[in-house]
N, C-alpha and C positions, 0 to 999 in steps of 0.2 A: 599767464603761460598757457600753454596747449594744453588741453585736459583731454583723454584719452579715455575712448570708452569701448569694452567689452561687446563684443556682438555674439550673441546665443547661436548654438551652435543649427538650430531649424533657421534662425532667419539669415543667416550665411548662405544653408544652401538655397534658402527662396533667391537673396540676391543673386546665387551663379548663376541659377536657372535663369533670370532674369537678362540677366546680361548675353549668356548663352542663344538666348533669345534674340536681341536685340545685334549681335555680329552675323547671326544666321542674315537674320533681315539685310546688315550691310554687304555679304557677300552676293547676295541676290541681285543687291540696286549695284553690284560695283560694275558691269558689264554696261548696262545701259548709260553710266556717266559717260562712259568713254566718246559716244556717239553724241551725247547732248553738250556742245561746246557752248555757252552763251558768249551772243554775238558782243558786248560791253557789259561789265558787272556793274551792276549797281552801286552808286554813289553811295559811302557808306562810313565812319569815321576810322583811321586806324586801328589796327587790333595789337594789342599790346600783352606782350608773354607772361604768365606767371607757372605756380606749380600745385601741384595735388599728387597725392598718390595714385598710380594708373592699377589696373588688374590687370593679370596674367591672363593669356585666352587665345584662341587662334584668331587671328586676323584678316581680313579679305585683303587683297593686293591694291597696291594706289594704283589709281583711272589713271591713264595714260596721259601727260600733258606735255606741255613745248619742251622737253628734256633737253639740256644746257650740257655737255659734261667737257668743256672745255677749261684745262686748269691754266692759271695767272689769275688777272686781277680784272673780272668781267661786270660790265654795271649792270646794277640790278636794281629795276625801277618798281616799287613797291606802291601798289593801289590800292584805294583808299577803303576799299573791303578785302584787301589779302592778308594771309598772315605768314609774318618771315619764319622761319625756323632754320635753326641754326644748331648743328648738333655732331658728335663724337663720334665714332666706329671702334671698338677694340675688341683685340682676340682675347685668349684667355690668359696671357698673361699680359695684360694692359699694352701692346703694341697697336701701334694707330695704324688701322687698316685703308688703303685706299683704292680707288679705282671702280667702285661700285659702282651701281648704277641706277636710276631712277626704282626699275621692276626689283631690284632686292629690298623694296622695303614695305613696309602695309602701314596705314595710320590710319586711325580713327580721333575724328575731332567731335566732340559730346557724343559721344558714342556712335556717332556714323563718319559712313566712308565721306570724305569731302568732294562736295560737287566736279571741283576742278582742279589737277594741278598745275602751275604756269606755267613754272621752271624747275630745272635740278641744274643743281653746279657741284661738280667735287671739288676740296682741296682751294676753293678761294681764297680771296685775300685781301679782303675789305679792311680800310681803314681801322685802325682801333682805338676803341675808349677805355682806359683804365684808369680804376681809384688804387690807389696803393693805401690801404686804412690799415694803420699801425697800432696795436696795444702798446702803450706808453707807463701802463698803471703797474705800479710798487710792485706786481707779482712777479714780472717779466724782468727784473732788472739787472741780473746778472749775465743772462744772454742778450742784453738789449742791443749791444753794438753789433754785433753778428747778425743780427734782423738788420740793422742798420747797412753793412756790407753786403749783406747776399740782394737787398732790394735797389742798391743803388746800381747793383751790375746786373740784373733784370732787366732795367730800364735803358742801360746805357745799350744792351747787347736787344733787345728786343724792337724799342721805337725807333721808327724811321721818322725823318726831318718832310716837314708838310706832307707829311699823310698822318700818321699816329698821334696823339695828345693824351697826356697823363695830369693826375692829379695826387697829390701828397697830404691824407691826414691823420694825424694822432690822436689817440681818446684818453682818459684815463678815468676822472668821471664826467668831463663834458667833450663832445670833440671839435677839432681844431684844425681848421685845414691850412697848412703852412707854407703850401706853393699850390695855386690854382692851375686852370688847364693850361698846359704848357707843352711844347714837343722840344723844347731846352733842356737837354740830358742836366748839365750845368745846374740852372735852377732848381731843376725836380730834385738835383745830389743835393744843393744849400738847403731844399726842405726837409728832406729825411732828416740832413744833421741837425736843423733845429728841433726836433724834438730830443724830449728830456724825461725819465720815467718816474713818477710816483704820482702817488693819489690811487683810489677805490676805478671798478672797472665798467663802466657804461659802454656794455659791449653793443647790445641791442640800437642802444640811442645813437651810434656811430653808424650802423650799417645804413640804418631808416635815416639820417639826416642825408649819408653816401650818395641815396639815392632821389632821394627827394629833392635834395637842393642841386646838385652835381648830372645826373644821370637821368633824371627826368624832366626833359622840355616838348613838353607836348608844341611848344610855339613851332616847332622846326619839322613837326608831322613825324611820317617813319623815316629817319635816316638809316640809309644801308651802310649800315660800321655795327663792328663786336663791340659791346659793352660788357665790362667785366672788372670785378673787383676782386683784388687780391688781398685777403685777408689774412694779415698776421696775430696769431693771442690765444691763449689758454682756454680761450672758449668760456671762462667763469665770470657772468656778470655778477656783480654786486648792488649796481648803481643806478641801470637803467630805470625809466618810465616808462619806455616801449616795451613791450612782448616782445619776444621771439616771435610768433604769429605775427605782430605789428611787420617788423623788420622785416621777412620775407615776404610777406605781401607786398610791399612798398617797393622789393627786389623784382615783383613779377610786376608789378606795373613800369618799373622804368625799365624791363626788356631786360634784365642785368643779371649774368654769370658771376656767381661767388666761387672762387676759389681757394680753400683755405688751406693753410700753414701751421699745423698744431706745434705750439712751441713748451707743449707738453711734454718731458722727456724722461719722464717715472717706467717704470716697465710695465705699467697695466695704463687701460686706456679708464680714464675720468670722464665727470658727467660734462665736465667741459667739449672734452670731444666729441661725445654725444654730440651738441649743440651744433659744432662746428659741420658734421656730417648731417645732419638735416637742412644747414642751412645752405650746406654746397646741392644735396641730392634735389632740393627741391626745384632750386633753379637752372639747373643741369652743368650743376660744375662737378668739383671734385674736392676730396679734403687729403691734403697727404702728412703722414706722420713719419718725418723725417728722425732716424735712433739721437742724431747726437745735433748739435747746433751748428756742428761744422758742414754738418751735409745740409743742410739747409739749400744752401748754391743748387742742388741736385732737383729738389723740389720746384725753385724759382725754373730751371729748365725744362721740366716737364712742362710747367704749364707754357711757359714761351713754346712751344712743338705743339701742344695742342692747339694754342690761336690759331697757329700758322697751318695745320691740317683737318678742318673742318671741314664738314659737307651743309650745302644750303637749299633749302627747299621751301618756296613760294606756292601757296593754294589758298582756294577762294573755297571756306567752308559752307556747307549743306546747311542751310533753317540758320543762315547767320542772322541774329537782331540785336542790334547795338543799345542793350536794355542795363548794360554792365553787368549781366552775371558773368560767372568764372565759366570758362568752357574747360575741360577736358583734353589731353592731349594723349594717343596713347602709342606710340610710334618703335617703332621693331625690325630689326632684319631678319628676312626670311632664312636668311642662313642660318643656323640657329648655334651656331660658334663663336660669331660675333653679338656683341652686346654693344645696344647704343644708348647716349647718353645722351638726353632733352631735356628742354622745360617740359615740368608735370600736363601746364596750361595755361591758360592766361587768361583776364578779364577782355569782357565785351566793353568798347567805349559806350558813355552812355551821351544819347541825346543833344 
């Protein structure tokens, strides 16, 4: 599991100072990016998303690049040193903001301004990839049809026929994928009903297989499509061999939003949802705690509204080396009303 350590209250501030330091620097280089356009980026392997906790801090503005903000469904060719980002806008009582524009926002990728940005698009609407991963295990069993109904009108109301493709699987201690990728409302409803609930909970080992086997094919380079898993369960592993740490990591390399569905419905929040909330924060989804089983449906429709109103931003990072360390993401609107919602960061490919 993630073990968590205390940091002394002097080497806290050495580190703001530090940092403090190091945004001053990007506000400085961020003027002269704007002018240095390179003529072809270097040949370079995909960069593939994951997440980290970012720091609060003022941020320099992003360099000016081919700014895109035409909304429908515009292609978006991704080079072989760029990184896609894919990310939320909401006010303060969670309404999805649109219309923005490239200048409202500031990023910093490992801690500097990025070389270049390509594009900006508001409001796309790229093909979608989702896993529908289902808690199936004895804890869930008396709400278990209700998961069952709100996920199959998800799918029927959300996928479109030859663009979007879903996948259907169960865990309970091992998991089970019961209708593969498919854009067959039809099929994907026969899988959900074949699952069936009991046994211990391998929550961890569901996400991490989710993604590894399902959602990561490096064979197909970066496709431009949302990947996102919708996650329904108590959040309380039992059973796994994976960490939590395992399991999201494995979510930042296949590029993949977890969205979860707390089917917790106690009046205090459990260490389940804890779980469930680190593992949506990390790879920039969300975790919602719907009061009763019946609003469930309510939850599945948030997240449908969110696929469909995203903002997308392509840039070629500063001191990129495809060495696979984790880079850094730290990305912000200048408005400071709205709050956005990203991957933490993501691994460098390596070699």
């Amino acid at each position: 599991m993630i073990k968590q350590h205390l940091i002394p209250p002097a080497q806290s501030c050495r580190r703001a100072a530090r940092l403090s330091r190091l945004l001053l620097a990007a506000v400085c280089a961020a003027a002269p990016l704007a002018a240095q356009q390179p003529a072809a980026p270097p040949a370079a392997p995909p960069a593939a998303p994951s997440a980290n906790q970012a720091q609060s801090a003022q941020q320099p503005p992003l360099p000016p690049g081919a700014e895109k903000t035409d909304v429908g469904a515009p292609t978006i060719v991704i080079n072989a040193n760029e990184v896609n980002l894919i990310f939320t806008v909401t006010d303060k009582h969670g309404h999805y903001v649109p219309n923005l524009k490239q200048s409202d926002f500031a990023l910093l990728d490992d801690q500097k301004a990025p070389a270049r940005v390509n594009s900006f698009h508001q409001q796309i609407n790229l093909p979608l990839r989702v896993g529908i991963v289902i808690d199936a295990s004895s804890s869930i069993r008396s709400r278990f049809q209700f998961e069952q109904q709100s996920a199959t009108e998800f799918l029927i109301q959300v996928l479109k026929p030859h663009s979007d493709r879903a996948f259907v699987m169960g865990f309970d201690v091992t998991p089970s994928v019961t209708q593969d990728w498919t854009d067959n409302a039809d099929a994907l409803e026969t899988g959900i009903n074949r699952l069936h609930p009991g046994g211990g909970t391998a929550l961890y080992d569901a996400v991490y297989t989710a993604c590894r086997d399902k959602l990561l094919d490096v064979s197909r380079g970066q496709e431009p499509v949302r990947k996102a898993i919708v996650l329904l369960s108590d959040g309380d592993d039992n059973q796994s061999r994976a960490y939590l740490d395992d399991a999201v990591k494995m979510c930042q390399r296949a590029e993949t939003i977890i969205y979860a569905i707390s089917t917790n419905w106690s009046p205090s929040r459990g260490k389940g949802d804890t779980t469930l909330t680190k593992m949506a924060e990390a790879t920039g989804g969300q975790v919602f705690f719907p009061p009763t089983v019946e609003e469930m449906s309510n939850s599945f429709h948030d997240i449908e509204e969110e696929l469909r109103s995203q903002y997308a931003l392509t840039y070629t990072p500063a001191d990129f080396k495809d060495d696979g360390s984790f880079r850094t993401i730290y990305l912000y609107c200048t408005d400071r009303r709205y709050q956005v919602r990203a991957k933490k960061g993501y691994f460098a490919p390596k070699p």
